[in-house]
N, C-alpha and C positions, 0 to 999 in steps of 0.2 A: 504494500500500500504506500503510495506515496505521500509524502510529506510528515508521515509517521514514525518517531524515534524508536530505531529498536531496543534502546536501554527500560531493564525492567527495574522498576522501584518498590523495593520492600518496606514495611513500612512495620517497625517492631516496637510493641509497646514498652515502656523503661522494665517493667517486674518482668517482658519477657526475656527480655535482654542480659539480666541476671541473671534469669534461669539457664540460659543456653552459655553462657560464660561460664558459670559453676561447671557445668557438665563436660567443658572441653578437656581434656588430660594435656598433663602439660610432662617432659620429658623429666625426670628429677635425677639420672644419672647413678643411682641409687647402687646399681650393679657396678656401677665402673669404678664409682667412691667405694665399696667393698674390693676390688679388686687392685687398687691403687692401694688402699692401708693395708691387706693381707699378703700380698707379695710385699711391698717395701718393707714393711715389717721384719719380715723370714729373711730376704736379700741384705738389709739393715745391720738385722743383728749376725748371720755369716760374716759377711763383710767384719763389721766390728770386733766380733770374734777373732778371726785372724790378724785384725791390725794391734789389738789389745793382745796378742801372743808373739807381737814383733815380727810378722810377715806384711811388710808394707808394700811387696809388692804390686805389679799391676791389675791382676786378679782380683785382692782382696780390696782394695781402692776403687775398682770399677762395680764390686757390688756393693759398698757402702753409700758410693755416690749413687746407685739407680737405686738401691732402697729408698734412699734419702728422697731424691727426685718423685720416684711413685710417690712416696706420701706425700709429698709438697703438692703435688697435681693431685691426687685422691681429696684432697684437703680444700684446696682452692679452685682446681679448675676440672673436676671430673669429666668432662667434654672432653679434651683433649686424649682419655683412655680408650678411647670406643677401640680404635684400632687395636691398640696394643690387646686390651683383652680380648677379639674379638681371636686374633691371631694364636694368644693364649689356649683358646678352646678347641682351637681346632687342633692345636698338637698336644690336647686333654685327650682328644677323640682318637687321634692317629695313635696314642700310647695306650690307650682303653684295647682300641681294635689288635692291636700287640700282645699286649701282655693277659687280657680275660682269657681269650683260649690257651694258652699257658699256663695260668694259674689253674683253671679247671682242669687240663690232663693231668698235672701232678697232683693236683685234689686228688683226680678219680684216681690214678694211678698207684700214688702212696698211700693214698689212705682205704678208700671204700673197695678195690680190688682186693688188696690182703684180708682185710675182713673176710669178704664174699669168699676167697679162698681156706680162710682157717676154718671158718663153719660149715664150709661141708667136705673139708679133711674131717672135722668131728660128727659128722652123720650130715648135718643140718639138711632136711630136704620138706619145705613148707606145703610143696605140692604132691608129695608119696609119688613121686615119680618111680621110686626105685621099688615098689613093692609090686614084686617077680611073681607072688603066687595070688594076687589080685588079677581076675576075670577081665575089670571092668573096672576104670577108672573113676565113675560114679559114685557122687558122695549127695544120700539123698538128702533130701530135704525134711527141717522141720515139720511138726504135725500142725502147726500156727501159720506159716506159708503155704499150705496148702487151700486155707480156706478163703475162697475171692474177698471177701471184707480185710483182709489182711492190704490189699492194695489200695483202699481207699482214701486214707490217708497217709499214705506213705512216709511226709515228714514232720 
């Protein structure tokens, strides 16, 4: 249509205007100030660790100062961690995907395989597999299972 503005105009009453402001979220960095004081921390006190045991080297100088550093930034500027911890997580993830299947084989391995094998070195057999002069593996059933009202309410 011509001579008609395409600008559309809202028109928000003041109490709605509150309303829809209250409910915007606003970023609060929250995770990344967590992530800035718990590494600095742990890097902090290594670092200081070895500088208070007289290793002043470059190592122990480079993690006093990035301790230092995260918590200055954790403290005052958490924006600037997104990356760092973002990168953090991901080689949380790459060491997860490592090291759980490892930890589960030597679980299963050292621990719940010897069991499994000492108990039925000592008989252990939960399912009478091993009974030679049994017809019929059939183990019947109670005389309470048998009657349909037994399934009615089951739990």
């Amino acid at each position: 249509m011509k001579g008609q503005s395409d600008t559309l105009l809202l028109v928000v009453e003041e109490h709605d205007l509150m309303d829809v402001t209250s409910k915007i979220k606003t970023k609060t960095y929250r995770v990344e100030r967590e992530f800035g004081l718990i590494v600095g921390i742990v890097l902090s006190l290594i670092g200081g660790w070895k500088v208070y045991h007289g290793n002043t080297g470059p190592v122990a100088i480079s993690l006093l100062s990035l301790g230092l550093g995260l918590i200055v930034a954790g403290l005052l500027l958490p924006q600037l961690l997104v990356i760092p911890n973002r990168a953090w997580m991901r080689l949380a993830m790459l060491l997860s995907m490592i090291t759980t299947p490892i930890m589960l084989g030597l679980i299963y391995f050292l621990l719940i395989m010897p069991i499994g094998v000492a108990k039925r070195m000592m008989g252990w057999d939960p399912l009478r597999r091993r009974a030679a002069s049994a017809q019929s593996y059939w183990s019947p059933y109670n005389k309470r299972q048998n009657d349909p009202r037994h399934f009615e309410r089951m739990f």
